[in-house]
C-alpha positions as CSV (number, residue, x, y, z in Angstrom):
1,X,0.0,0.0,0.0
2,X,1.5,3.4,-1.1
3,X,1.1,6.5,1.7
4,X,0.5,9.5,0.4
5,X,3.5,11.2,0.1
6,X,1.5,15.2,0.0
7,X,2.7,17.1,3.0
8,X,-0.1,17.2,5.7
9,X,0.3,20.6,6.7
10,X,-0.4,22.0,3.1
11,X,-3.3,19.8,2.7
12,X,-5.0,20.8,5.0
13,X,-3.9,24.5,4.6
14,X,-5.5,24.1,0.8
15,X,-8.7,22.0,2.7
16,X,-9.2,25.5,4.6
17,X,-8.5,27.4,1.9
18,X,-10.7,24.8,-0.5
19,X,-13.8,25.7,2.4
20,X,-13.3,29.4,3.0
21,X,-14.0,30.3,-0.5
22,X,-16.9,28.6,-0.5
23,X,-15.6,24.6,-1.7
24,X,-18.8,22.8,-1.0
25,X,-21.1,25.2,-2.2
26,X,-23.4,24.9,-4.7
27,X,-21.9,26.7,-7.8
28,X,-24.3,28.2,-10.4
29,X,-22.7,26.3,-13.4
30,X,-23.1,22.9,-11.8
31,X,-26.5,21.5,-11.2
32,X,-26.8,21.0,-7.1
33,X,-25.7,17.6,-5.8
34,X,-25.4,16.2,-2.2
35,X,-21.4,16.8,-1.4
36,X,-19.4,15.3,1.6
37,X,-16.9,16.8,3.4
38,X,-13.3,15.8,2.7
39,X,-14.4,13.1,0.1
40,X,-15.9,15.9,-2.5
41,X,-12.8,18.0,-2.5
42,X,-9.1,17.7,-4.5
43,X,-7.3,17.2,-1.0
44,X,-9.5,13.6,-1.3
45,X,-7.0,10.5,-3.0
46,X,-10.0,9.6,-5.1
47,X,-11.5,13.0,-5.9
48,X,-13.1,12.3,-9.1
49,X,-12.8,8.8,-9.1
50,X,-16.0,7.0,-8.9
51,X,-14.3,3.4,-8.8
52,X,-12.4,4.9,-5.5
53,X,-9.1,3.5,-6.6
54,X,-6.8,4.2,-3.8
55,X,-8.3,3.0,-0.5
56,X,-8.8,5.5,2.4
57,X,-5.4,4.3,3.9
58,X,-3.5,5.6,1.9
59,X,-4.8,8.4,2.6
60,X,-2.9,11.9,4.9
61,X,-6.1,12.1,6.8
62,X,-6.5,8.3,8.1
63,X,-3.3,9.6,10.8
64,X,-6.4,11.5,12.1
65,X,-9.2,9.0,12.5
66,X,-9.2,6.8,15.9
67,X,-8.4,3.5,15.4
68,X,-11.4,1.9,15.5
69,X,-12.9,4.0,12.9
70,X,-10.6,3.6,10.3
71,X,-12.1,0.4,8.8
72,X,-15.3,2.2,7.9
73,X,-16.2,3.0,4.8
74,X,-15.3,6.8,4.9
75,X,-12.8,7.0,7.7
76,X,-12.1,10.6,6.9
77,X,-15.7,11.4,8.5
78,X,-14.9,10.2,12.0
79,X,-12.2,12.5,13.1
80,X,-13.0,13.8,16.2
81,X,-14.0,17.9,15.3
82,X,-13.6,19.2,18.4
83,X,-13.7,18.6,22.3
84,X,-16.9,17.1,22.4
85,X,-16.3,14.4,19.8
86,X,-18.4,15.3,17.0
87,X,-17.2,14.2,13.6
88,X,-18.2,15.0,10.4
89,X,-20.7,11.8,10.2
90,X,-22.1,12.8,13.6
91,X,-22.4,16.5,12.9
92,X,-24.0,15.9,9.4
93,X,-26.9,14.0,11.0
94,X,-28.1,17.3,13.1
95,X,-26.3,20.1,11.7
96,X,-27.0,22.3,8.1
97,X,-24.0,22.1,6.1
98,X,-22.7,25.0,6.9
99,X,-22.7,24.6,10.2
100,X,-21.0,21.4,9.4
101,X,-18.4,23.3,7.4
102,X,-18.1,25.7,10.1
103,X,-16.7,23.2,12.7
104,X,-14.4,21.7,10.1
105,X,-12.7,24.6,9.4
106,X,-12.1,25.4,13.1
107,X,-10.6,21.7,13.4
108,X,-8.7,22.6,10.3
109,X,-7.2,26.0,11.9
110,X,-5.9,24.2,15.1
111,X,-4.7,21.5,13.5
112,X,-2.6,23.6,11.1
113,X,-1.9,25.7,14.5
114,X,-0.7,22.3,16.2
115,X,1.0,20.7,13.2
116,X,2.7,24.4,12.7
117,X,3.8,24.5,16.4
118,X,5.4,21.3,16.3
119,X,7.4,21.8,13.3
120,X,8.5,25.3,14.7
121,X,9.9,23.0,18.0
122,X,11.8,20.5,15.9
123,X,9.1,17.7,15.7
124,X,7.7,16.2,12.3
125,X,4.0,16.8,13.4
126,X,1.7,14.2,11.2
């Protein structure tokens, strides 16, 4: 199985990026569609690729995902989000997208706050 070898800090720098301009929002030249965090966007391995060719362990994010999540079928959408424990799959069951997005992007900026921090001390971060 081939890792991803994309640095973690800038994918999730272009996932923020990707969701503060608006990423999962419905666009006025595409008709609307149901999206999903992390899977619908080009930080995903198999963005665009309906046969799903590299599996989610491969993937940067999986790093993130407790270990007994990380067999299901979009891993990705069990990171814990915040203190609480919500995740994406938990959040999207009660919560409008954006408030969904909203959470993600704070997870996003302390992440890239941690992962920043630990580089700055001499650590690898994930």
């Amino acid at each position: 199985m081939a890792k991803d070898e994309r640095d973690i800090l800038e994918v999730l720098k272009f996932e923020l990026a990707f969701l503060e301009q608006g990423g999962y929002g419905r666009s006025v030249r595409t008709p609307w569609k149901p999206t999903s965090i992390f899977q619908d966007s080009v930080t995903c391995l198999n963005f665009d690729e309906p046969e799903r060719v590299h599996p989610c362990a491969e993937c940067l994010l999986i790093d993130f995902v407790p270990p007994q999540e990380r067999e299901t079928e979009v891993p990705c959408h069990h990171i814990p989000l915040n203190a609480r424990g919500e995740t994406v799959d938990s959040v999207n069951r009660y919560d409008h997208q954006q408030e969904l997005e909203e959470k993600v992007k704070q997870w996003l900026r302390a992440t890239i706050r941690r992962l920043e921090a630990q580089r700055a001390a001499g650590g690898s971060g994930k």
